[in-house]
GUZA-256157 format. One record per atom (N, C-alpha, C): residue number from 1; x, y, z; atom name. Coordinates in pm, whole numbers, plus 50000, padded with zeros to 5 digits. Each point is the difference from the previous one (the first is absolute). Example, Ala and Ser with C-alpha at 12.3 -4.5 7.8 and 13.67 -1.06 7.14 Angstrom:
GUZA-256157
[1; [51319; 49431; 50780]; 'N'],
[1; [49911; 50119; 50000]; 'CA'],
[1; [50090; 50120; 50000]; 'C'],
[2; [49965; 50105; 49928]; 'N'],
[2; [50082; 50119; 50006]; 'CA'],
[2; [49923; 50109; 50073]; 'C'],
//
This chain:
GUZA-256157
[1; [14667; 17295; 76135]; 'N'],
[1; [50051; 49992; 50136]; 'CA'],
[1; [49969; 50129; 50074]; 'C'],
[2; [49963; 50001; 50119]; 'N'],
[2; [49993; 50102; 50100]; 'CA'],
[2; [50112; 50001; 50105]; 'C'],
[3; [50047; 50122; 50012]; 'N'],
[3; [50167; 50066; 50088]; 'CA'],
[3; [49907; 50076; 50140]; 'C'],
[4; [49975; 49908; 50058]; 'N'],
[4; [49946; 50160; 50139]; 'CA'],
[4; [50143; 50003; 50065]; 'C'],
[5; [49999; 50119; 50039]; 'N'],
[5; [50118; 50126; 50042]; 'CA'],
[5; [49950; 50089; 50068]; 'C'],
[6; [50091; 50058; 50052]; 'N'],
[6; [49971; 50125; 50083]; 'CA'],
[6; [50116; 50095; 49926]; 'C'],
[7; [50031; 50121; 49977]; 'N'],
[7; [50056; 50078; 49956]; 'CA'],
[7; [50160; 49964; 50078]; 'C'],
[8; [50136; 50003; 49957]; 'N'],
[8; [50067; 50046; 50053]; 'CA'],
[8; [50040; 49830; 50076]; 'C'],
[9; [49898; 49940; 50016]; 'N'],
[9; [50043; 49878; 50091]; 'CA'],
[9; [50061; 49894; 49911]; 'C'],
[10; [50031; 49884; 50055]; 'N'],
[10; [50098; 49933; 49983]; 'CA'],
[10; [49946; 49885; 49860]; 'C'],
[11; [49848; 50029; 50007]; 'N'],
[11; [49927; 49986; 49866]; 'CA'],
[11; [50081; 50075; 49860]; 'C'],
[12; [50062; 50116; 49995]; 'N'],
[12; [50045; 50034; 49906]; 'CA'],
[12; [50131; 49942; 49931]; 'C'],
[13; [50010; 49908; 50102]; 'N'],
[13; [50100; 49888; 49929]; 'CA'],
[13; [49994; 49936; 49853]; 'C'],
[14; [49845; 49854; 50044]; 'N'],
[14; [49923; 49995; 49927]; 'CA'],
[14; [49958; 50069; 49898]; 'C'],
[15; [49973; 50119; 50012]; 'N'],
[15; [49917; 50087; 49918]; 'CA'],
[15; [50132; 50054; 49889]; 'C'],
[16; [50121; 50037; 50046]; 'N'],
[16; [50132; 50002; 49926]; 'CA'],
[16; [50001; 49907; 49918]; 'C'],
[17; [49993; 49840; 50040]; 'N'],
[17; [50063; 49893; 49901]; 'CA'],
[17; [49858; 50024; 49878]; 'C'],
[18; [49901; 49978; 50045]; 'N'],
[18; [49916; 50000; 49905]; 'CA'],
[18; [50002; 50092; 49889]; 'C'],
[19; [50034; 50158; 49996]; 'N'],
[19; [50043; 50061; 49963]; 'CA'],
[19; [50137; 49997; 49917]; 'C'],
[20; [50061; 49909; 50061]; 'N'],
[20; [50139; 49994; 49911]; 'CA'],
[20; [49954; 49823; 49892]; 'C'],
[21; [49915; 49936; 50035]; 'N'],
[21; [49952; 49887; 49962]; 'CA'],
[21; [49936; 50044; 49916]; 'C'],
[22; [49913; 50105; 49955]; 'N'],
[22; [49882; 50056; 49955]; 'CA'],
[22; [49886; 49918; 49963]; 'C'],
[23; [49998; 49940; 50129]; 'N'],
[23; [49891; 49935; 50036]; 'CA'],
[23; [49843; 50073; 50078]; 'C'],
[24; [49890; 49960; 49904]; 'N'],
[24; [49886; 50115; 50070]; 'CA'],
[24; [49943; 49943; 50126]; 'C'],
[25; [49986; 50111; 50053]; 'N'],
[25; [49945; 49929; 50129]; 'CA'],
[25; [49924; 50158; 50078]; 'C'],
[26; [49899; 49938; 50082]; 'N'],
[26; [49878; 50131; 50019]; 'CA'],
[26; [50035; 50024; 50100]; 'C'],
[27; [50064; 50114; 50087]; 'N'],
[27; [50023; 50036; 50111]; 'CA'],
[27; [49901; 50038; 50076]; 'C'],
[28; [50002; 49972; 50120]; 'N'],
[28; [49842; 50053; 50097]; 'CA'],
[28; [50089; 49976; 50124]; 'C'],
[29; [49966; 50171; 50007]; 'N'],
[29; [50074; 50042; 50136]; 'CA'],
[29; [49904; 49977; 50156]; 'C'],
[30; [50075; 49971; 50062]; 'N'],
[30; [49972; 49991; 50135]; 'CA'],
[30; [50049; 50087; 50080]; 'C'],
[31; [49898; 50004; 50117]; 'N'],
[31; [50020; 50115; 50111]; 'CA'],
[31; [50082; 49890; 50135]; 'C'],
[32; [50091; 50019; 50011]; 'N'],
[32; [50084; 49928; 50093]; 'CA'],
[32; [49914; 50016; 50160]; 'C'],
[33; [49925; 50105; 50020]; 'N'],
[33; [49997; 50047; 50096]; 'CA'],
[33; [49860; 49930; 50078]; 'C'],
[34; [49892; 50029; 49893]; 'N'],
[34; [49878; 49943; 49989]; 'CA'],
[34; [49942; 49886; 49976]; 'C'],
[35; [50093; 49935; 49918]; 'N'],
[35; [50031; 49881; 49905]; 'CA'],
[35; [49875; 50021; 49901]; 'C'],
[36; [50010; 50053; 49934]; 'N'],
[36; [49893; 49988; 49886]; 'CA'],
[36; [50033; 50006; 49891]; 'C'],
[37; [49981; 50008; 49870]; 'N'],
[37; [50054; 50021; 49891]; 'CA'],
[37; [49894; 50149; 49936]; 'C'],
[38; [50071; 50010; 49896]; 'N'],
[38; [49953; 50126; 49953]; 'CA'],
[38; [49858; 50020; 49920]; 'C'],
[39; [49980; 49794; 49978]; 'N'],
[39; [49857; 50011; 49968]; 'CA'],
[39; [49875; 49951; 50115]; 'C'],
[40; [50047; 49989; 50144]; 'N'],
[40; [49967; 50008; 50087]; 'CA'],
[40; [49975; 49862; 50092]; 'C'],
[41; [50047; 49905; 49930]; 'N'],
[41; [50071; 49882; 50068]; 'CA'],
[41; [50042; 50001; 50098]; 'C'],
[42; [49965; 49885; 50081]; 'N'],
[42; [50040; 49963; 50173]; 'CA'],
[42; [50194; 49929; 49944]; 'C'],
[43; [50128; 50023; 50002]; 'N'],
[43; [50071; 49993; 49958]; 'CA'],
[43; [50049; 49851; 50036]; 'C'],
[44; [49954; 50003; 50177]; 'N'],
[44; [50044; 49888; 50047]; 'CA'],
[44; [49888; 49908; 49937]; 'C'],
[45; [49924; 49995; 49932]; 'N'],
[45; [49922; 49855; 49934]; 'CA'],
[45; [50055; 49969; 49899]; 'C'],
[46; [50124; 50045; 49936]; 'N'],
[46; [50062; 49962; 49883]; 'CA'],
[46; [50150; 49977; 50065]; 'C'],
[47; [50052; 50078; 50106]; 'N'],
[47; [50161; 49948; 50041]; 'CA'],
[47; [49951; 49997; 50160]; 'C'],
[48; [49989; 49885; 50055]; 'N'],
[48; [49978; 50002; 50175]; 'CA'],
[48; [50084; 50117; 50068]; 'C'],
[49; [50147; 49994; 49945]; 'N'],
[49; [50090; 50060; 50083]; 'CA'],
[49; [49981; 50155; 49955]; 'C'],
[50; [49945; 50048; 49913]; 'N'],
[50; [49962; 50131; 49997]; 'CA'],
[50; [50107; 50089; 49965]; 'C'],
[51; [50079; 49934; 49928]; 'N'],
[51; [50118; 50079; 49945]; 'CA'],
[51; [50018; 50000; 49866]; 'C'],
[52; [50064; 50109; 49890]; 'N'],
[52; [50035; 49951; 49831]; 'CA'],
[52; [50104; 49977; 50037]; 'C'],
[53; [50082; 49927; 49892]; 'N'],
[53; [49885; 49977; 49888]; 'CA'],
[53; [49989; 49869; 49976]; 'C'],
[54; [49867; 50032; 49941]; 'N'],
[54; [49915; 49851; 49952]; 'CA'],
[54; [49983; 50024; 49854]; 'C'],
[55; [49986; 49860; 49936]; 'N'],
[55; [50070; 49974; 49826]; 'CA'],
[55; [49818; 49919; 50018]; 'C'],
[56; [49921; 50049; 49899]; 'N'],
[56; [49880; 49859; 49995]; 'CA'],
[56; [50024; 50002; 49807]; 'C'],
[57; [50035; 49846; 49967]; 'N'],
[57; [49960; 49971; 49886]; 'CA'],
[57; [49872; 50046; 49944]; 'C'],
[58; [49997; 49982; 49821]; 'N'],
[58; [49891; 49952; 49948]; 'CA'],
[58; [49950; 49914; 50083]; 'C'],
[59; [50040; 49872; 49987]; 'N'],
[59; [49938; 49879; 50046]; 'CA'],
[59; [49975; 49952; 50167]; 'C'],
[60; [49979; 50144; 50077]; 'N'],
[60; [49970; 50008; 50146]; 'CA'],
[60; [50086; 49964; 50069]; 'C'],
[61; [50112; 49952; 49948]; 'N'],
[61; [50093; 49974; 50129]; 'CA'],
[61; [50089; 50123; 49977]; 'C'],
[62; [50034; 49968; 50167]; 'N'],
[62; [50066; 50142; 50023]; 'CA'],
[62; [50144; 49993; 50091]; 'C'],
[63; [50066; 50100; 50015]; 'N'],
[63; [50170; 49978; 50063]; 'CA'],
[63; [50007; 50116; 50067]; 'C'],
[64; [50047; 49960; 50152]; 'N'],
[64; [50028; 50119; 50070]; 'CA'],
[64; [50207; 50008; 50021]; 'C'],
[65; [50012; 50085; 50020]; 'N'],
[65; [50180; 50014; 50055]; 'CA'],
[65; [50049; 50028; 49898]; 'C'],
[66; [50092; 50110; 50005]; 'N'],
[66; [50037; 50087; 49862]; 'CA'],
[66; [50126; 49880; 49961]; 'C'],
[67; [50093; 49929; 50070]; 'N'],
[67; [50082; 49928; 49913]; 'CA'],
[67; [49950; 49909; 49911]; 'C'],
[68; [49852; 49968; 50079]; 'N'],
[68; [49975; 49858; 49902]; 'CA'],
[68; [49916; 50073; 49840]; 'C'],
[69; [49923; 50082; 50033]; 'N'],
[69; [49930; 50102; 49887]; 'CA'],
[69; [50121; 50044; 49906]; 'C'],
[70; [50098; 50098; 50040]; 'N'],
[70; [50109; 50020; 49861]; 'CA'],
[70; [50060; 49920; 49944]; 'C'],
[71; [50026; 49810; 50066]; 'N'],
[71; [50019; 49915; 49951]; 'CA'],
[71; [49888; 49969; 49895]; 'C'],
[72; [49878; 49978; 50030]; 'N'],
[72; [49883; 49948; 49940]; 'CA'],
[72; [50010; 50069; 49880]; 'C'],
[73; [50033; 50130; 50013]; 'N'],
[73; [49942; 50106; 49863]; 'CA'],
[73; [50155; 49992; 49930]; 'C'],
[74; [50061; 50016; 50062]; 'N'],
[74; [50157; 50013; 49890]; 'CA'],
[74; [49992; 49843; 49940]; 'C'],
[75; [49961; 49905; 50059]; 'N'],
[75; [50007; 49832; 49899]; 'CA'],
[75; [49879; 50031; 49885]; 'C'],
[76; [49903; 50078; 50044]; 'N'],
[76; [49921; 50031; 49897]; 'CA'],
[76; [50042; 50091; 49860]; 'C'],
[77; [50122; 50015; 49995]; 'N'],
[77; [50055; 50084; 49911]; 'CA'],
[77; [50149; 49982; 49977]; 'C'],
[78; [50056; 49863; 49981]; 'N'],
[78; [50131; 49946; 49983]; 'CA'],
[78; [50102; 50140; 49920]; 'C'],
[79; [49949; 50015; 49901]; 'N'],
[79; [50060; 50091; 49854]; 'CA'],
[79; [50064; 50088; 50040]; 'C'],
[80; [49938; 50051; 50167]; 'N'],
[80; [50058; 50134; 50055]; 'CA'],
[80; [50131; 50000; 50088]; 'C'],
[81; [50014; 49849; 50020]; 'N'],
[81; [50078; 49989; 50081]; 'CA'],
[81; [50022; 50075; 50113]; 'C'],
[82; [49910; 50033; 50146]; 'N'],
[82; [50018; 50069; 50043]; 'CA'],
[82; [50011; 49880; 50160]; 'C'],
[83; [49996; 49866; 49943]; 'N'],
[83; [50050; 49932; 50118]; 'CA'],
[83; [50010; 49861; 49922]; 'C'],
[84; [50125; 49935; 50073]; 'N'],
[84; [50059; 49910; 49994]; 'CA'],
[84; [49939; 49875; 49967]; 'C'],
[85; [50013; 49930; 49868]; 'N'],
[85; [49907; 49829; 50014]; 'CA'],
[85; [49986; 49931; 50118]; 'C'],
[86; [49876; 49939; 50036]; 'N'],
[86; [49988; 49910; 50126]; 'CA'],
[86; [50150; 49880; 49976]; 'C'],
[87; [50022; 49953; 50107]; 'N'],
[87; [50102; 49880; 50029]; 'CA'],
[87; [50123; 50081; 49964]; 'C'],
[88; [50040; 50116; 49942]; 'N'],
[88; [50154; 50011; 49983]; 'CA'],
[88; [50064; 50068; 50164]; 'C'],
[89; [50130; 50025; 49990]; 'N'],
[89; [50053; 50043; 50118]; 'CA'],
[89; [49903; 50129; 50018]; 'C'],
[90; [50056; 50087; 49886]; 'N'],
[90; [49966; 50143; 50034]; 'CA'],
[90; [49833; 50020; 50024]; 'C'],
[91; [49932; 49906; 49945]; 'N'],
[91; [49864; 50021; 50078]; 'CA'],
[91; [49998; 49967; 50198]; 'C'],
[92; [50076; 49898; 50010]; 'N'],
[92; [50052; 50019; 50142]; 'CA'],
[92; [50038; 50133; 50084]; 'C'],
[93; [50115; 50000; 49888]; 'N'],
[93; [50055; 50157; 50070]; 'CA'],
[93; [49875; 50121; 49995]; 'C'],
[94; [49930; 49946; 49904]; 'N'],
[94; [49905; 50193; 50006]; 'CA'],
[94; [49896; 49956; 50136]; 'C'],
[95; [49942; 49835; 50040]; 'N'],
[95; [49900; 50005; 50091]; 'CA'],
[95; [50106; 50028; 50090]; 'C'],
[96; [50111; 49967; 50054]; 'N'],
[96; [50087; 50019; 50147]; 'CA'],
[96; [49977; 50167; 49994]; 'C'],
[97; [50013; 50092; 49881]; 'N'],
[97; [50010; 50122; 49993]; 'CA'],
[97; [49846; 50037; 50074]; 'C'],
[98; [49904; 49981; 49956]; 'N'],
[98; [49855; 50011; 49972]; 'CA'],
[98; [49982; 49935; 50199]; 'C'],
[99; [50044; 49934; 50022]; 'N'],
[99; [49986; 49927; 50171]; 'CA'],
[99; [50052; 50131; 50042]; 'C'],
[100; [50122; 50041; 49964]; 'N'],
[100; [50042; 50100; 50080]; 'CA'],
[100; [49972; 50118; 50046]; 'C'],
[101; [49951; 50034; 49877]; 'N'],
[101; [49916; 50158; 50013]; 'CA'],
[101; [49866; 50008; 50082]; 'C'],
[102; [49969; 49885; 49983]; 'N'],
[102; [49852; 49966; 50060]; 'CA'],
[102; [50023; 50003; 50148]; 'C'],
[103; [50069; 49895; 50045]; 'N'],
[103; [50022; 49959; 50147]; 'CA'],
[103; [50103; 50105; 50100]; 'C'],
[104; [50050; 50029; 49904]; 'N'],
[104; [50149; 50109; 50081]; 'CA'],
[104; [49974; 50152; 49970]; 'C'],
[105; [49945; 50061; 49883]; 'N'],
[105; [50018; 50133; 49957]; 'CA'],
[105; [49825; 50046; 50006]; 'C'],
[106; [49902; 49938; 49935]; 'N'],
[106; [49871; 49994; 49994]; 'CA'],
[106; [49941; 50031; 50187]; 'C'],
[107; [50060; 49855; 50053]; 'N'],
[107; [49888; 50001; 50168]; 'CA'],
[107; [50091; 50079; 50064]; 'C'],
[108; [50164; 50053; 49963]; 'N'],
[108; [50032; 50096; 50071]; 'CA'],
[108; [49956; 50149; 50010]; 'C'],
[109; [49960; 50047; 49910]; 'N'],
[109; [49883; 50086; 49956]; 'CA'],
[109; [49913; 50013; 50104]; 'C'],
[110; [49915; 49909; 49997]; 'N'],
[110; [49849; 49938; 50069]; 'CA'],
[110; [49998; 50125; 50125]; 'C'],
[111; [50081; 49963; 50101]; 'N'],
[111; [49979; 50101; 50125]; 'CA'],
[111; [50056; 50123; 50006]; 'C'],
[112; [50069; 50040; 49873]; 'N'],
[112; [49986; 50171; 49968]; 'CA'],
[112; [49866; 50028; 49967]; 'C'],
[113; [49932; 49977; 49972]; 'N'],
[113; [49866; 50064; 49960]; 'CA'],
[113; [49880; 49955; 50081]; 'C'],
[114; [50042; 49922; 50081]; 'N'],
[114; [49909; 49944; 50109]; 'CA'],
[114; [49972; 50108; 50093]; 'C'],
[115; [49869; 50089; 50033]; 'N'],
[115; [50038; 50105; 50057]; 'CA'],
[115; [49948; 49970; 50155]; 'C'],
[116; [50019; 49867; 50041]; 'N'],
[116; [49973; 49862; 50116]; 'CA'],
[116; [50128; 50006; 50055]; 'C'],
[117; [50084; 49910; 49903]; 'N'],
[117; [50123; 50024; 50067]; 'CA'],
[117; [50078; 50093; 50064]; 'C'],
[118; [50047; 49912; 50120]; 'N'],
[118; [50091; 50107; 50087]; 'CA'],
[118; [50111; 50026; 49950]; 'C'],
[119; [50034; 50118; 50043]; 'N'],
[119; [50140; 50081; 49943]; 'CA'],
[119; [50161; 49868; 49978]; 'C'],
[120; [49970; 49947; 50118]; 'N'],
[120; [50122; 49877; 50062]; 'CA'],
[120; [50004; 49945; 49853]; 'C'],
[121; [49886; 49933; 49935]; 'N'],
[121; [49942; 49876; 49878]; 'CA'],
[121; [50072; 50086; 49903]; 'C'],
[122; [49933; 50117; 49977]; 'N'],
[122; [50036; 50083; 49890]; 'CA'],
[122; [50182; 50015; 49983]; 'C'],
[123; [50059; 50024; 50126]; 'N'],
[123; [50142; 50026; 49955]; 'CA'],
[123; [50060; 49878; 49961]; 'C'],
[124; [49894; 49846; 50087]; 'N'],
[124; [50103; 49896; 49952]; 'CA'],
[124; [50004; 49977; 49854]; 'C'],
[125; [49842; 49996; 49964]; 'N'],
[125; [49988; 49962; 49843]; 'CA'],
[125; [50091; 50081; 49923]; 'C'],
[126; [50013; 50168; 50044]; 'N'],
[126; [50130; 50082; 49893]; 'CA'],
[126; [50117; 49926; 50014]; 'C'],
[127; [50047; 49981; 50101]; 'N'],
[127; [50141; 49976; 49989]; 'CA'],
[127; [50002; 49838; 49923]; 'C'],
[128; [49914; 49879; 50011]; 'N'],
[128; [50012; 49910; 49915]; 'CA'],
[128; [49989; 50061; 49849]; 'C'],
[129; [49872; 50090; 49960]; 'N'],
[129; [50018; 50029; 49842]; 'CA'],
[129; [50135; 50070; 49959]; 'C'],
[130; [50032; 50088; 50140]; 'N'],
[130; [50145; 50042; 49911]; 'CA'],
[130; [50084; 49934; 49962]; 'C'],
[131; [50030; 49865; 50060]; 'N'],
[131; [50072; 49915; 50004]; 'CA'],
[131; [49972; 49861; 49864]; 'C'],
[132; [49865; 50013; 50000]; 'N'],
[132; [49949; 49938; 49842]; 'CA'],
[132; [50038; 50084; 49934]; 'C'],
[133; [49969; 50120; 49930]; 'N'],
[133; [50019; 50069; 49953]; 'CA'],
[133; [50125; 50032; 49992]; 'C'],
[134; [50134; 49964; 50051]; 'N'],
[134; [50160; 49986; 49953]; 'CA'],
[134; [49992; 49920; 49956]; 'C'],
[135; [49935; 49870; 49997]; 'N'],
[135; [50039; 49890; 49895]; 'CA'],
[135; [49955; 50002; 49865]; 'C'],
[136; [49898; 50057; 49974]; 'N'],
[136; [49898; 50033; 49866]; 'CA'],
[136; [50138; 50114; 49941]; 'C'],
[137; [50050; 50105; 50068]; 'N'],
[137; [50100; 50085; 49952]; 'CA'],
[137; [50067; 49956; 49979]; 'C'],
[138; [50065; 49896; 50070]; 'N'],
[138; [50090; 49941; 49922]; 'CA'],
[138; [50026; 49940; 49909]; 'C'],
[139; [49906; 49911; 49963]; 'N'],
[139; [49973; 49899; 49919]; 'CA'],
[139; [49974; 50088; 49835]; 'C'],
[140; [49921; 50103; 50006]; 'N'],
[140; [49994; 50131; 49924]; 'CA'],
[140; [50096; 50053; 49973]; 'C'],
[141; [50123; 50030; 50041]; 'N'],
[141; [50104; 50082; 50015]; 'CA'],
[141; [50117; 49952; 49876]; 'C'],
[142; [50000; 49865; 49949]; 'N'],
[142; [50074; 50004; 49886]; 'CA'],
[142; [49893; 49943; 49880]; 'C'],
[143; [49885; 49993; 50019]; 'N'],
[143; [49888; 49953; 49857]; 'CA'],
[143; [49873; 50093; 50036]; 'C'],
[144; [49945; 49980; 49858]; 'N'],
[144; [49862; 50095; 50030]; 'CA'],
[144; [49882; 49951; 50035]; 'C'],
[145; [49966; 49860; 50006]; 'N'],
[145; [49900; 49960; 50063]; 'CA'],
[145; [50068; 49857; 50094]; 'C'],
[146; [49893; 49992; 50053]; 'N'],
[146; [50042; 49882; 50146]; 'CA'],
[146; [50036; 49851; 49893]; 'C'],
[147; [49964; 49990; 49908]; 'N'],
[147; [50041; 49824; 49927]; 'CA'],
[147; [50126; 50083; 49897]; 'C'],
[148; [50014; 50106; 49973]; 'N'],
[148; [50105; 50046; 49948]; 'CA'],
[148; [49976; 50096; 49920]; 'C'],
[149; [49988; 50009; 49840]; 'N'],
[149; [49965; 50040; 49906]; 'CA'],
[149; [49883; 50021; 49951]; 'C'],
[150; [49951; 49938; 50038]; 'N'],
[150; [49852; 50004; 49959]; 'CA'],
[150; [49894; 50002; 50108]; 'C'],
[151; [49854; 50121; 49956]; 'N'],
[151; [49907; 50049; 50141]; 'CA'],
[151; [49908; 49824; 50005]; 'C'],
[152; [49979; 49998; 50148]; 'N'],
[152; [49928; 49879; 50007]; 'CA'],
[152; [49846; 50045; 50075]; 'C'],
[153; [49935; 49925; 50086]; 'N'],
[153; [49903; 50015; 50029]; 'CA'],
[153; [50027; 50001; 50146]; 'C'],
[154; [50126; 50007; 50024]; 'N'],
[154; [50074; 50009; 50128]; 'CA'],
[154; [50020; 50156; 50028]; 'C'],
[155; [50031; 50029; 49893]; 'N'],
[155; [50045; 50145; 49988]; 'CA'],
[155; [49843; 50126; 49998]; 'C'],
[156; [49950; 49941; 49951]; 'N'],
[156; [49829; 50031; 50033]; 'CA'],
[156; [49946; 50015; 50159]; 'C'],
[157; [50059; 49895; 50047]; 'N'],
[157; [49972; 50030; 50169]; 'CA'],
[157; [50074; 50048; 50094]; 'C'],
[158; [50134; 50022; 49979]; 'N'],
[158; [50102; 50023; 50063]; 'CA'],
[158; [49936; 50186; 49965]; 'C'],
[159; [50009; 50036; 49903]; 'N'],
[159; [49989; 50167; 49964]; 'CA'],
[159; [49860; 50021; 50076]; 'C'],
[160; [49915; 49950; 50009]; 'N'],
[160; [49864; 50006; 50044]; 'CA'],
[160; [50035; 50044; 50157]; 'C'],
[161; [50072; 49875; 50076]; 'N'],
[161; [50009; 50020; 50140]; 'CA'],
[161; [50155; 50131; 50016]; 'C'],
[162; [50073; 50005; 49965]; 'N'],
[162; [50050; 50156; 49940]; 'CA'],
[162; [49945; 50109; 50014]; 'C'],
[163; [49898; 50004; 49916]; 'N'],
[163; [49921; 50120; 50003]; 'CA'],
[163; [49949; 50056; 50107]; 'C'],
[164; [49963; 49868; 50106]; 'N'],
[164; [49946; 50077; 50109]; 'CA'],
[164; [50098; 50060; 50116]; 'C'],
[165; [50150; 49996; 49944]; 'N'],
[165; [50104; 50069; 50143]; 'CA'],
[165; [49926; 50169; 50023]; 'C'],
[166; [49943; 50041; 49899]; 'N'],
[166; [49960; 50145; 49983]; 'CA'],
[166; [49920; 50010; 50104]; 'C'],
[167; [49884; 49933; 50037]; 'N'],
[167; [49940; 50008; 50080]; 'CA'],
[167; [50036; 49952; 50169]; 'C'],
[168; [50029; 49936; 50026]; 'N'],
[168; [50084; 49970; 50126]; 'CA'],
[168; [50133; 50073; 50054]; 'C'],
[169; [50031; 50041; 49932]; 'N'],
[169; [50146; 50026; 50020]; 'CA'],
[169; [50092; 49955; 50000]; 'C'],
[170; [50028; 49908; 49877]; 'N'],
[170; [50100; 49895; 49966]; 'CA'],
[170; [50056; 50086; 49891]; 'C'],
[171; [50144; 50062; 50021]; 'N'],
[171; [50056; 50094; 49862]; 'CA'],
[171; [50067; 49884; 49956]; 'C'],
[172; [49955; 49929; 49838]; 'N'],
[172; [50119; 49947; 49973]; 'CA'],
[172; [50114; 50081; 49924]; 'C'],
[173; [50001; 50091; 50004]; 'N'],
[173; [50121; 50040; 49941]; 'CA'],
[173; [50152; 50024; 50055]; 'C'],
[174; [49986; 49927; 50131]; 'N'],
[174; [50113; 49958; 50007]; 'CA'],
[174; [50071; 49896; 49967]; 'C'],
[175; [49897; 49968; 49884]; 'N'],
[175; [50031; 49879; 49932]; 'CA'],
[175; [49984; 50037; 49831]; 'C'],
[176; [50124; 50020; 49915]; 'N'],
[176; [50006; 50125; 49890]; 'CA'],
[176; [49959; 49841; 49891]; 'C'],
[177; [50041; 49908; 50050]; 'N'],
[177; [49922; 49867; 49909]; 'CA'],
[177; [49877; 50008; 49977]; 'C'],
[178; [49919; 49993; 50136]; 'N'],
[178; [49836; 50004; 49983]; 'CA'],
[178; [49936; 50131; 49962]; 'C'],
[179; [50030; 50113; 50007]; 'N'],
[179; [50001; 50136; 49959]; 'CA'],
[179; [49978; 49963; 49823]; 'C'],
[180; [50121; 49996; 49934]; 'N'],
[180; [50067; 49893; 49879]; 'CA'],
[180; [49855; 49911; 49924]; 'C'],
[181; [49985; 49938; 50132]; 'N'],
[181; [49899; 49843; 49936]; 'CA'],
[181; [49863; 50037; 49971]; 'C'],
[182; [49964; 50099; 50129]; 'N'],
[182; [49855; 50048; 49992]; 'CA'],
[182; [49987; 50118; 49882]; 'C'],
[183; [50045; 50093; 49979]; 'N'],
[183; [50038; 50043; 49854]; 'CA'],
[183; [49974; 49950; 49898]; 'C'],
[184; [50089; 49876; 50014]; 'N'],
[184; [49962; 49935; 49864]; 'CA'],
[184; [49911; 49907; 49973]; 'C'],
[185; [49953; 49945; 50094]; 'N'],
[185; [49896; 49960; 50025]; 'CA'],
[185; [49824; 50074; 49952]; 'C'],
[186; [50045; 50128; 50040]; 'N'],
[186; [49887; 50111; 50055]; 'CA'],
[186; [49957; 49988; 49800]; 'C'],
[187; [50125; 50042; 49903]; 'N'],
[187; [49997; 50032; 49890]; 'CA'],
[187; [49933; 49904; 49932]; 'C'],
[188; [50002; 49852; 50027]; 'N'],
[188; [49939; 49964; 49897]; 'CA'],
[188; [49834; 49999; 49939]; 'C'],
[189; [49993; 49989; 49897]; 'N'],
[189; [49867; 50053; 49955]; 'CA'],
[189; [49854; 49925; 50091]; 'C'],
[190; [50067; 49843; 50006]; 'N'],
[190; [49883; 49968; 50083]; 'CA'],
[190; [49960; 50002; 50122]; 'C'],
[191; [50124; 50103; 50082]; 'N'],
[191; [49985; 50046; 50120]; 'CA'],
[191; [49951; 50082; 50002]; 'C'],
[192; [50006; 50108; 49912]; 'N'],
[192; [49965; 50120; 50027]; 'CA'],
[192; [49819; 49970; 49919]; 'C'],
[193; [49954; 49918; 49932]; 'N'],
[193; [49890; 49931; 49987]; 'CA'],
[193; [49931; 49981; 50095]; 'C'],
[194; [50024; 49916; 50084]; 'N'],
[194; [49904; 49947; 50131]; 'CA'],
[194; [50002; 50111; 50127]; 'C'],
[195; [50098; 50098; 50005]; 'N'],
[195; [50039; 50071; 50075]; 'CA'],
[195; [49864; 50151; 49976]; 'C'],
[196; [50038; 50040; 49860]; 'N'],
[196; [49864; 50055; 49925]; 'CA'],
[196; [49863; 49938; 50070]; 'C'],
[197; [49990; 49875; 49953]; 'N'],
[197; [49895; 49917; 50010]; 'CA'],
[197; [49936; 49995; 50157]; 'C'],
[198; [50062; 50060; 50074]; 'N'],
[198; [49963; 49986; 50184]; 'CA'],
[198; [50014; 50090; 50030]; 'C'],
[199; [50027; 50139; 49953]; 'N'],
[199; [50007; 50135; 49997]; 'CA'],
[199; [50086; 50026; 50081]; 'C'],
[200; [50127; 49918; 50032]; 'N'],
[200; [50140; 50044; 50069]; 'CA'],
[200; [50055; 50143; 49907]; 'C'],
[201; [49981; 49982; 49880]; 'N'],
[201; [50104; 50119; 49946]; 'CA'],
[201; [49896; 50045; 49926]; 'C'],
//
């Protein structure tokens, strides 16, 4: 399998589960900017929309959108349990989790780093993530991962879009939960794996 990513982006989701799956897969980074890849590929002839990450099988087919990819790769590795059997509740509960981060915490993101957007866009999108971002604290605030006890592939993307308050100016530490989550999160071996692996740390 091939993981294209960009360092730091929301590809390192993906690139987490696989890692905690220890599932191999050939990373080939892309230039977000240029769209090319690092072996000099037109980027958009493999994803139209020109964004990671993109998952291409052995067998040429390929998956774009990080919820449906850490699904794909965590079913590829039941033993690890790092997400819920298809048809039970709690596989429900982790995609409602996995919708959420995406649609509410993920595209709230989007126009902090848009350096397009007007100032007006920018304050609205903060004040909605702050406001996502109390519910993720909360929900955090009496268990250690979002399905409870155990890290999911939910928890893979949620720390991912986390990471980037540093850069925008989103402090979560007025939130001593997510402070707490990303920590422990940060520690585990196959984070700090893929994290290595994209030269974040």
């Amino acid at each position: 399998m091939k993981l294209y990513y960009s360092p730091g982006a929301c590809s390192l989701s993906p690139h987490i589960v696989a890692c905690e799956a220890e599932l191999p897969v050939e990373l080939i980074k892309v230039d977000l900017e240029s769209k090319l890849t690092e072996t000099g590929e037109d980027f958009r002839q493999l994803n139209p929309n020109g964004y990671v990450p993109l998952l291409i099988l052995d067998d040429g087919n390929s998956l774009t959108e990080g919820p449906a990819i850490v699904q794909y790769l965590a079913d590829q590795a039941p033993d690890k349990k790092i997400i819920p059997p298809a048809g039970t509740f709690e596989r429900s509960k982790l995609q409602q989790w996995l919708n959420f981060i995406s649609t509410e915490i993920h595209k709230s993101f989007s126009p902090l780093f848009n350096s397009a957007a007007p100032d007006g866009a920018k304050e609205l999108a903060a004040s909605i993530l702050m406001r996502r971002l109390e519910t993720v604290a909360e929900q955090l605030s009496s268990q250690p991962f979002l399905l409870g006890e155990n890290f999911t592939v939910a928890d893979a993307y949620l720390f991912v879009t986390l990471s980037w308050g540093k850069y925008v100016d989103i402090d979560i530490s007025r939130w001593p939960a997510l402070v707490r989550y990303s920590d422990r999160i940060s520690g585990r071996p196959a984070v700090q794996k893929a994290m290595k692996e994209e030269g974040l740390i």
